[in-house]
C-alpha angles and dihedrals in degrees: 000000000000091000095054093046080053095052091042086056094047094047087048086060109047094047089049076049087060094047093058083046101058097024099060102354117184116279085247096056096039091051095048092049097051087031106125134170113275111246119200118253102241091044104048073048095061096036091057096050087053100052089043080062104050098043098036105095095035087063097035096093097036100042087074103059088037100043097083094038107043083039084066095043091052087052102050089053091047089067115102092206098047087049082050097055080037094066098033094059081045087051097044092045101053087037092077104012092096083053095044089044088053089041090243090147094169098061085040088062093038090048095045082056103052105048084038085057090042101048084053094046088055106030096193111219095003089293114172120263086233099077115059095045084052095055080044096054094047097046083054082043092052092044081053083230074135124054137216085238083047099057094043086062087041087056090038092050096041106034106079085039091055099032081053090056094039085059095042089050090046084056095051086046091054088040091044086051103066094033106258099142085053097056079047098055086037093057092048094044083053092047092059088069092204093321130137101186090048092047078054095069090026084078097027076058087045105043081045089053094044098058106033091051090044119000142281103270082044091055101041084054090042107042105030095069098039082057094041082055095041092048086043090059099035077063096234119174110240095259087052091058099046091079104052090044092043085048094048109044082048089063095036090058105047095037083096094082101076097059125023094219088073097072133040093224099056095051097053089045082053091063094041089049097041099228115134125231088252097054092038091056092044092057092036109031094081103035096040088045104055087034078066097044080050101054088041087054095048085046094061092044094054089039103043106104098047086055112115094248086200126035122216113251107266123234116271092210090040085051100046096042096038091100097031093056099051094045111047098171110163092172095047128129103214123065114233093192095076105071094205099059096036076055097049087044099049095044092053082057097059092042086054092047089051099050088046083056099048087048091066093069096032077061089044091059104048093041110263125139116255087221102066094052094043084055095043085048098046086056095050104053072047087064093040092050088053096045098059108025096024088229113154132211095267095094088052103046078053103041098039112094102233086179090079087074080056101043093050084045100045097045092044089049085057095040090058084047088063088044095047090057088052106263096134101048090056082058090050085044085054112032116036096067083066097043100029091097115013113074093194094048099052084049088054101035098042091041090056109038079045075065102043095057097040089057092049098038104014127267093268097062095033104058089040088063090040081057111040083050085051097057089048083046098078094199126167104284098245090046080052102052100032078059101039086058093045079051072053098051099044090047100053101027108022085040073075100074086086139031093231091054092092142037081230094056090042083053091040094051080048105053091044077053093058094043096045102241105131116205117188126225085242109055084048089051096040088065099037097048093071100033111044103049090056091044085053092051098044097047100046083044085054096038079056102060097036088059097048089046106050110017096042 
């Protein structure tokens, strides 16, 4: 078993080889390959216009009915993503087709998650994460690793998780539409009155709010350009900047502990626990929250020194048209020339927003279903956009990003692939006479070794095996779900330790790379090797003795 593991390992590697090959290839290679011999103008010229006459005739009849068609086909592969998805399905399939092939249906699965995890660590040419973990559902769908009965409780266990983000990203879109995240980021900005260190915790303040009021992908996308644009204007140089968006997407990301409706994961682990969202907020809230003011704290003390102690003055017409620009209603109701009632406005929104959020678990507690009434809210800041702005639903069917349904399907249809060959019961088998009996031990052991996998696979993949391994392991109800919620706190915080350990951080890597702001590993690594490990610890030490002291 372990040789072919190895060999698995060595042929993933040499195909991901060929994918950096034919995806960048070095100048030399890519100029030898395209190099011809230089024909002289007049005569290329001469030789065109003879070959237009002699075929001319012969294509005449045929170039009409082929021209459309062959016009689309052109098109399609002459489109560098659809080549992409092209090569990858070309990659996944021959990945596993010489263990398909020798009926070695374990490796297969092992090997259809791997290259599935590596095509999404390095997305080559910003492709979505979706894809790849569809082409591998459906590899682990076509072995019938995964069964019809199977799918149905995959759908059962993911749908109300993902239809509850999906509302809560349709929110931010319709937010995001009439700028409200950018009066947001303007105010806080103001409020720094010319400090660095102020402007520190003011987005440390903002990337909190954002997630906890939508969820953590929403608030990386949100937030991350609307920074990139205010350090922009406060006229930072790039090593200035590398502090405040590190920082905050540090903060943006693992603001997901305190409440389960800020990250997609979370949600779906809920329904295969059984915890509420109530009962979930009341053990974590306070744990998960301080664990948070303690990393931040630990943040602006290892950062301190590289803070802009003074800010530049900002510019007084970037200031006053921040908002107006990015509005442009001409049909809108409410006049956002006058700053006090842009302000009232805005500040009715975000009291709506937070007592849509409270309902939820409001809704957790008597029963009804969050996704009802994240739907229902969703709809209803729909109406008052309309109402006031007469926009319509077209921009959100087209900004919200429906591939995260087929993403959380597709990587918990692989995921059940890997329990069905017998992974998690190795890790039961492993890991339940150590955290059986200690409750402090299984919160240590299970939110490490969460960690460790999900800097290794990804968070997504790796909480949903925690807590598939959870549910087989049939331990007493308060030890599950104290553990459940550790597996919790190393997905969403010790993830952390490297840029690759969540979908948010992945997002996160990609939008810097479209605005040209490099960031090194190193300078990322350099700032959560020291932070992260004693947040971990912090947090899982508190989430201990919180639990001791109110639920025994």
């Amino acid at each position: 078993m372990l040789s072919i593991l190895l060999i698995s390992i060595m042929v993933l590697i040499f195909i991901m080889s060929i994918v950096f090959l034919i995806d960048d290839g070095p100048p030399l290679l890519k100029h030898s390959l395209h190099h011809k011999k230089k024909i002289p103008i007049h005569r290329r010229k001469m030789l065109k216009h003879n070959h237009l006459l002699k075929f001319h005739k012969m294509r005449k009849s045929t170039d009409d009915e082929l021209n459309d068609t062959n016009g689309t086909i052109g098109k399609l592969l002459r489109n560098p993503k659809l080549r992409i998805i092209l090569l990858i399905i070309l990659i996944q399939v021959m990945s596993v087709i010489p263990f398909i092939i020798t009926g070695y249906t374990v490796p297969a699965t092992i090997m259809v998650f791997l290259v599935t995890i590596l095509i999404i660590f390095i997305r080559p040419k910003g492709l979505n994460e979706a894809y790849p973990a569809f082409i591998g559902a459906c590899i682990i769908i076509i072995m019938g690793v995964v069964s019809y009965p199977n799918m149905v409780d995959i759908v059962d266990k993911i749908g109300g998780a993902s239809i509850t983000i999906i509302a809560t990203i349709v929110m931010a879109v319709v937010l995001e539409s009439f700028g409200f995240f950018y009066w947001a980021a303007l105010n806080l900005a103001r409020l720094s009155k010319g400090s660095g260190y102020r402007l520190f915790w003011n987005i440390q303040i903002l990337c909190f709010l954002m997630t906890l009021l939508f969820n953590n992908d929403g608030s990386i996308l949100i937030t991350t350009p609307i920074l990139i644009l205010l350090l922009k204007n406060l006229k930072l140089m790039p090593h200035q900047k590398i502090p405040y968006l590190i920082s905050g997407a540090l903060i943006a990301t693992a603001s997901s502990a305190p409440i389960g409706v800020s990250n997609i994961v979370n949600l779906i682990s809920l329904n295969i626990i059984h915890i509420s969202l109530y009962e979930y907020t009341g053990m974590i809230f306070v744990p998960a929250t301080l664990g948070l003011l303690f990393m931040s704290v630990c943040l602006f003390v290892l950062l301190k020194k590289r803070l802009v102690r003074n800010l530049p003055k900002m510019d007084h017409e970037w200031k006053d048209n921040f908002i107006s620009k990015k509005l442009n209603m001409t049909d809108s109701k409410v006049s956002f020339e006058n700053k006090a009632i842009n302000t009232q406005f805005m500040f009715k929104i975000l009291i709506f927003i937070f007592g849509l959020r409270c309902s939820l678990f409001v809704a957790s507690y008597f029963g009804i279903p969050i996704s009802v009434v994240a739907v229902a809210g969703s709809l209803v800041l729909l109406l008052v956009r309309w109402h006031y702005f007469k926009i319509g639903f077209l921009d959100v069917l087209r900004k919200t990003p429906w591939h995260i349904l087929l993403f959380a399907f597709s990587m918990y249809v692989i995921i059940f692939g890997l329990n069905n060959i017998g992974l998690t019961n190795e890790l039961v088998h492993l890991t339940k006479p150590l955290v059986n009996n200690n409750i402090f031990n299984a919160n240590f052991i299970m939110g490490t070794l969460i960690s460790v996998l999900s800097n290794i696979f990804n968070n997504h993949p790796a909480l949903m095996i925690g807590t598939i391994t959870l549910q087989a392991m049939n331990l007493p109800v308060l030890t599950m779900k104290t553990v459940y919620l550790a597996n919790i706190i190393g997905s969403d915080i010790g993830s952390l330790l490297l840029p690759i350990g969540t979908l948010a951080s992945l997002i996160w890597m990609n939008i810097l790379k479209e605005n040209n702001i490099r960031i090194k590993w190193k300078d990322y690594i350099g700032i959560t090797i020291v932070v992260i490990p004693i947040t971990l610890v912090f947090t899982l030490t508190l989430l201990y003795f919180w639990v001791n002291l109110i639920f025994i």
